[in-house]
N, C-alpha and C positions, 0 to 999 in steps of 0.2 A: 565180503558181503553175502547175508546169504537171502537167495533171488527170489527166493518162495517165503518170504516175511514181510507183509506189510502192515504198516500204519498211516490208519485214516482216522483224517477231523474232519468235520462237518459243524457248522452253526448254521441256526434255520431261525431268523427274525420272520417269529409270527403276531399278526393281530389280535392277538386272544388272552386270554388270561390264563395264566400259569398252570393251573388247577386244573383247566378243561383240556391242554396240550396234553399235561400227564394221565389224564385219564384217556387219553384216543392213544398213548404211546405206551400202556401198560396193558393192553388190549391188542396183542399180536395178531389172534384172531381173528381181527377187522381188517388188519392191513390188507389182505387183498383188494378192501374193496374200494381202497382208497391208493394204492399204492402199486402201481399195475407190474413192477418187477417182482413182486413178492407175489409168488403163483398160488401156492399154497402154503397152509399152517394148520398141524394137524395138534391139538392137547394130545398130548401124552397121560398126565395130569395137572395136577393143582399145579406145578412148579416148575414143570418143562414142555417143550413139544419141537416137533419135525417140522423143517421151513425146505419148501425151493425156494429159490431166486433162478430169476434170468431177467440179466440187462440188453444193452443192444448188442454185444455177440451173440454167435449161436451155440453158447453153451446152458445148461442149469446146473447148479450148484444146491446139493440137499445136507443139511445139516441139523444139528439136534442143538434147541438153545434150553438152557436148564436158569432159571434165575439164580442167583446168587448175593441180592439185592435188591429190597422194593424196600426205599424211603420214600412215604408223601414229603412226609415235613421237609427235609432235605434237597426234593427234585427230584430221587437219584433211582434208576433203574438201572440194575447193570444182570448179566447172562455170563453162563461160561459158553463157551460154543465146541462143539466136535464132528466130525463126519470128514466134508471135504473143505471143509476150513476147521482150525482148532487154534481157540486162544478166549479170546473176550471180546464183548462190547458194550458202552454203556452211554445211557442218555441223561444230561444233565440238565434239569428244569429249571429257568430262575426268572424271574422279573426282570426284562430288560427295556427303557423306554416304555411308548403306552402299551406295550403289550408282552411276551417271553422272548427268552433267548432260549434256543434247545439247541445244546452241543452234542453233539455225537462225537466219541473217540472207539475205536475199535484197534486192536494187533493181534495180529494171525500169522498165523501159516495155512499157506495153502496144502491140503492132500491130496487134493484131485488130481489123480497122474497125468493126464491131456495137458492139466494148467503146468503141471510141476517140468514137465518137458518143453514147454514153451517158453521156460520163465526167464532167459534171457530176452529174448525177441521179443515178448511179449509185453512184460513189464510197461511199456509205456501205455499199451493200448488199454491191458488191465488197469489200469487204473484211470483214464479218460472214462471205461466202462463204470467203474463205481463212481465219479464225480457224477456220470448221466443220469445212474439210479439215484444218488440221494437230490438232483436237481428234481427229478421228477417225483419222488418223494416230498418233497418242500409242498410243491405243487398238490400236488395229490391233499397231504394233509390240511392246506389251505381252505380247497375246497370244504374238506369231510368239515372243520369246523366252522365251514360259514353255513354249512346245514345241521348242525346240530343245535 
């Protein structure tokens, strides 16, 4: 097994309609202002840019997301990712019940040496920590669409 590979799912039943989900989740941009792990997001340009993150450890995490996929019709938003994680992520948009379903899948490796030395002992907390960020993400985006 190897200690510094993971993969995460995430589904986020929101009350909005499909459309308006994908347009606040193709807008990286904003995430800060909705999404309080997500520190910053810098354009690079049209088609990539620099993201911190930091959840409830005290580490941050900076990486370069490049897209690699914008389908409206489809849902589908996916990134390649590199720095101190490298691999993909990708958000999938669909009608589900009165409102969306938005999946997130992501696999990575981690590069960040701090994490990569951890990553026995670690493993279980990392990943409690990403469950925390996309719970409070759910959240977050909740709100941002019941103000728009």
């Amino acid at each position: 097994m190897d200690w510094n590979h993971y993969r995460f799912h995430s589904r986020w039943s929101l009350p909005a309609p499909p459309a308006a989900v994908y347009a606040a989740l193709e807008r990286p941009e904003d995430y800060p202002h909705w999404w309080p792990q997500v520190r910053t997001v810098t354009r690079l340009d049209g088609e990539s840019g620099m993201l911190t993150i930091r959840s409830a450890l005290p580490y941050a995490m900076t990486f370069t997301a490049r897209t690699t996929r914008r389908d409206p019709a489809a849902g589908v938003l996916a990134v390649g990712l590199s720095g101190d994680i490298e691999g993909w992520a990708r958000w999938t948009v669909t009608a589900g019940g009165p409102g969306t379903l938005a999946r997130y899948d992501q696999e990575v490796d981690v590069r960040k040496p701090l994490l990569r030395r951890l990553a026995v002992p670690g493993r279980p907390v990392f990943r409690v920590n990403h469950r925390l960020m996309m719970r409070a993400g759910r959240r977050g985006l909740l709100r941002h669409l019941r103000a728009v």
